[in-house]
N, C-alpha and C positions, 0 to 999 in steps of 0.2 A: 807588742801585740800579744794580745790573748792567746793561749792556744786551743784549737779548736777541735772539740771530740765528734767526732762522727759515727753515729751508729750503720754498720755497713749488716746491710740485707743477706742473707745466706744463700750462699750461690749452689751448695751443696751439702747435702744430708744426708748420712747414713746409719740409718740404728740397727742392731742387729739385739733385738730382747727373745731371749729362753721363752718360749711361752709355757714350759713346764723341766721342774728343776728336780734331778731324781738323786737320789741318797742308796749305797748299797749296803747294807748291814749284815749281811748273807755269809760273808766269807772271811772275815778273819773276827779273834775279839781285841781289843781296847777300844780306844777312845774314836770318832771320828766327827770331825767337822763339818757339818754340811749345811747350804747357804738355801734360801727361799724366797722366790720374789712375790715382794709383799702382792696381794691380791688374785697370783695366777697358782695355780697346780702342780703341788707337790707331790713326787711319787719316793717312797720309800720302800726299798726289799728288804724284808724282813728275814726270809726264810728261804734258802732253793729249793725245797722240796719241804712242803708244808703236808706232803701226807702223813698222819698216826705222831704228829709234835703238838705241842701243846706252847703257845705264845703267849705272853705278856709282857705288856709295852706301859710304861710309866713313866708320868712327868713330875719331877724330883717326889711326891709324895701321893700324887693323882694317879691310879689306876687308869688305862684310856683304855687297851686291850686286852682282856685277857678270853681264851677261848680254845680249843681243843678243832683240829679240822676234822670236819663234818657235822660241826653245830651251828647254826644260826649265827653268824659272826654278830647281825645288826642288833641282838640282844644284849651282847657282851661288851657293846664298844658305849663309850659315856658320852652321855646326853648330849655335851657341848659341840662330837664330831660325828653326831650322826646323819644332819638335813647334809654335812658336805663332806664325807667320807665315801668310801667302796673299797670292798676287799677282795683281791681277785685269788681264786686257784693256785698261780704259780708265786704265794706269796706274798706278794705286792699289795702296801698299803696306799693310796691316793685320799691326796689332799685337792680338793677344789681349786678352795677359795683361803689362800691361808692367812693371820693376821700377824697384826706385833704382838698379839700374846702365845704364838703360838713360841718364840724365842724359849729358849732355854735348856736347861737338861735332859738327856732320858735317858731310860735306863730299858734296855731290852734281855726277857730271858726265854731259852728256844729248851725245851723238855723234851723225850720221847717219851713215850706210853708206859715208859715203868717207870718214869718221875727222874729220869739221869739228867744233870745239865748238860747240855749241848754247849750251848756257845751263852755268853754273857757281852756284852757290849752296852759301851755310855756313847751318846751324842750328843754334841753342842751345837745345836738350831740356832740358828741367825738371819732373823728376816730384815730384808734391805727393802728398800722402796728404789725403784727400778731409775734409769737415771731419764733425765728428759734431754730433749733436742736440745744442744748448745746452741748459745746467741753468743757472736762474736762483733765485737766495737773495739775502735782504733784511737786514738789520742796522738798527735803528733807535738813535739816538742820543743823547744825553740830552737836546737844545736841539728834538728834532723832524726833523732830517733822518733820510734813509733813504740809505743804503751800497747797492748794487746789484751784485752781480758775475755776472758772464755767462760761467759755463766752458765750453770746447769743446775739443779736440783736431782736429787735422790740421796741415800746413803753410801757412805766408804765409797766416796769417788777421787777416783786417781784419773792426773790429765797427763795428757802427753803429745809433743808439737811436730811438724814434720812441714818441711819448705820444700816444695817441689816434691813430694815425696821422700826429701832425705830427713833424716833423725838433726836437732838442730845441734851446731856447733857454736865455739866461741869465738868465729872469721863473723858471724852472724849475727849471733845475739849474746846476749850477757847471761851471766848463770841460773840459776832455780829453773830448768825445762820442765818441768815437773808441777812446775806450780798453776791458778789458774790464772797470774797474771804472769806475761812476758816483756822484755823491753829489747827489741831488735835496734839493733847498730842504723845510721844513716846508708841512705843510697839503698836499702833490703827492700826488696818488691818481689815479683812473681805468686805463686799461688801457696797459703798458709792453709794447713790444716792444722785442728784442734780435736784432739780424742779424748773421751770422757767415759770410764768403765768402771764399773765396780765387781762384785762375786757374781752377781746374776744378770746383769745387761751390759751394755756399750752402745756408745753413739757418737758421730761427729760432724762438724762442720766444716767448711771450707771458702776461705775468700781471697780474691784478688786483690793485693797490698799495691798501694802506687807512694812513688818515692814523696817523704813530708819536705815541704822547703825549709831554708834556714834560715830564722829571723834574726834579722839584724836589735844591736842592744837600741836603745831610746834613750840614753844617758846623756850622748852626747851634747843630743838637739836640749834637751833641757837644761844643761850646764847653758847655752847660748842665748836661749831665752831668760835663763835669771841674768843672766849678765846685761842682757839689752836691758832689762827690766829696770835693771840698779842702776845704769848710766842714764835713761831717761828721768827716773828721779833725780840724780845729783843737777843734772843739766836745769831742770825744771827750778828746783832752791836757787839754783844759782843767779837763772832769771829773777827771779822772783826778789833776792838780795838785793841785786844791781837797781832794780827798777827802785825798790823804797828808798834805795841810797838817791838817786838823782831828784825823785821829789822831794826828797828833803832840802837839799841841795837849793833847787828854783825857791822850797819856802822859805829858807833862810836869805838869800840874794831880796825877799822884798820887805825884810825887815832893817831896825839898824845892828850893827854889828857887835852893839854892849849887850844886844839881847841874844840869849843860848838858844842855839837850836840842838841843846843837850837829848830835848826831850820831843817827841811830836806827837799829839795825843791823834787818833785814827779811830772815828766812832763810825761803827758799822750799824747799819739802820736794819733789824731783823724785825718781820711783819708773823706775827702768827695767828690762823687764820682758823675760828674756832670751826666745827663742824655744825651742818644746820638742824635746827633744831625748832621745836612749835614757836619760842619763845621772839622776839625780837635780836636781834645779834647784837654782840656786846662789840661796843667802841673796840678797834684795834689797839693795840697795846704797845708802842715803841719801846725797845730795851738796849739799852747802849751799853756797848762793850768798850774799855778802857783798855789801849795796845801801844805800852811804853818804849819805845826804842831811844836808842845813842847812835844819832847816825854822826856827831863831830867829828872829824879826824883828827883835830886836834887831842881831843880830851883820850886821857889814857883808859883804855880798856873798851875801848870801840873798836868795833868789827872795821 
């Protein structure tokens, strides 16, 4: 028997997505990593105290800010971040709407009014596309396991399983929990969840597992069937033998006995019958077949 996949309906859902992902660059310098979900609003702190400093923010060779406070910040900021940008007072740089080109390097430098470096700082921007609601489907297997696969879309997504609420083991399931497919042990039922997170969202689903049965193999039954199969032919010849042996038999009884019934000629009368057509139909056509047999017992090398 086939095995049968079942797309099971999601019995429960939970996303938990940042609707705004914020970067601090305020307080110490090197490098810092910070994550952006693609589409939603990014807030970046630039400066704790942006009075009498003088800021400029650069993408590896692109100018984006540069401006002194108490000047017109929307003058100073470049073209591309000005319909979705805003710059507030205590600092703080806001992204809207962010995209995938916003990825990349930057490079920030914080001045006071007599031109001293303050603080220097790189970032590595990295926008994800936020993950979607997991769809969870079953496959059950002929021994009784159950196949589990967890799909989801977005970026850098890491899954992670949990039965009844507990983290899975290997009483359970077999190894990769981690992955987005799983293969749970036979008899596993009760309630599976599937977690699906990356840097800037999470979401999961949850479904009710019922125990898979176990198919029996088919091997047997078809070893029985070719075996009937090969005795009803042998049986069949063997008829088929015995019968041309005894009419040969009766035809030689009405001949005399100087004459050989070595041989018995067997003309089978085959009719073929043409397809119709405008024309008149052609005379059928008898073909005779010539079907030599040794049915003597006497003569050697007879059946």
């Amino acid at each position: 028997m086939d095995p049968v996949i079942t797309i099971v309906l999601v019995v429960a859902a939970v996303a938990a997505q940042v609707s705004a992902k914020a970067c601090n660059l305020s307080r110490k310098n090197g490098t810092h990593h910070c994550y952006g979900a693609l589409g939603e609003s990014l807030s970046l702190q630039l400066a704790a105290d942006s009075s009498n400093e003088e800021i400029q923010l650069k993408k590896d060779f692109t100018r984006i800010l540069h401006f002194k406070t108490g000047e017109d910040w929307r003058s100073k900021l470049h073209q591309d971040y000005v319909n979705r940008s805003e710059f507030f007072n205590n600092g703080t740089l806001r992204w809207d709407r962010v995209i995938e080109e916003d990825s990349g390097d930057y490079q920030m430098e914080i001045h006071n009014s007599e031109g001293t470096l303050l603080r220097k700082v790189n970032m590595l921007l990295e926008i994800q596309a936020p993950v979607s609601e997991p769809v969870l489907s079953h496959l059950c297997l002929p021994h009784g396991e159950t196949v589990v696969t967890c799909s989801s879309e977005g970026d850098g997504l890491q899954y992670s399983w949990t039965l009844n609420g507990q983290n899975l083991t290997r009483s359970v399931a077999y190894d990769h929990y981690q992955n987005s497919v799983i293969i749970l042990k036979s008899d596993v039922t009760e309630t599976l969840t599937c977690m699906v997170q990356n840097k800037v969202s999470s979401s999961n689903s949850t479904i009710h597992l019922l125990a898979c049965q176990v198919v029996s193999s088919q091997f047997p039954s078809v070893a029985v069937t070719v075996s009937v199969a090969l005795t009803v032919g042998t049986l069949t010849l063997l008829a088929l033998f015995v019968g041309i042996n005894h009419l040969c038999k009766k035809q030689r009884s009405r001949f005399d006995h100087s004459e050989r019934c070595d041989e018995v000629v067997v003309y089978a009368d085959v009719k073929i019958n043409q397809a119709r057509k405008q024309r008149p139909p052609d005379t059928e056509t008898v073909v005779y077949g010539q079907i030599k047999m040794a049915v003597n017992p006497d003569v050697a090398g007879s059946p």
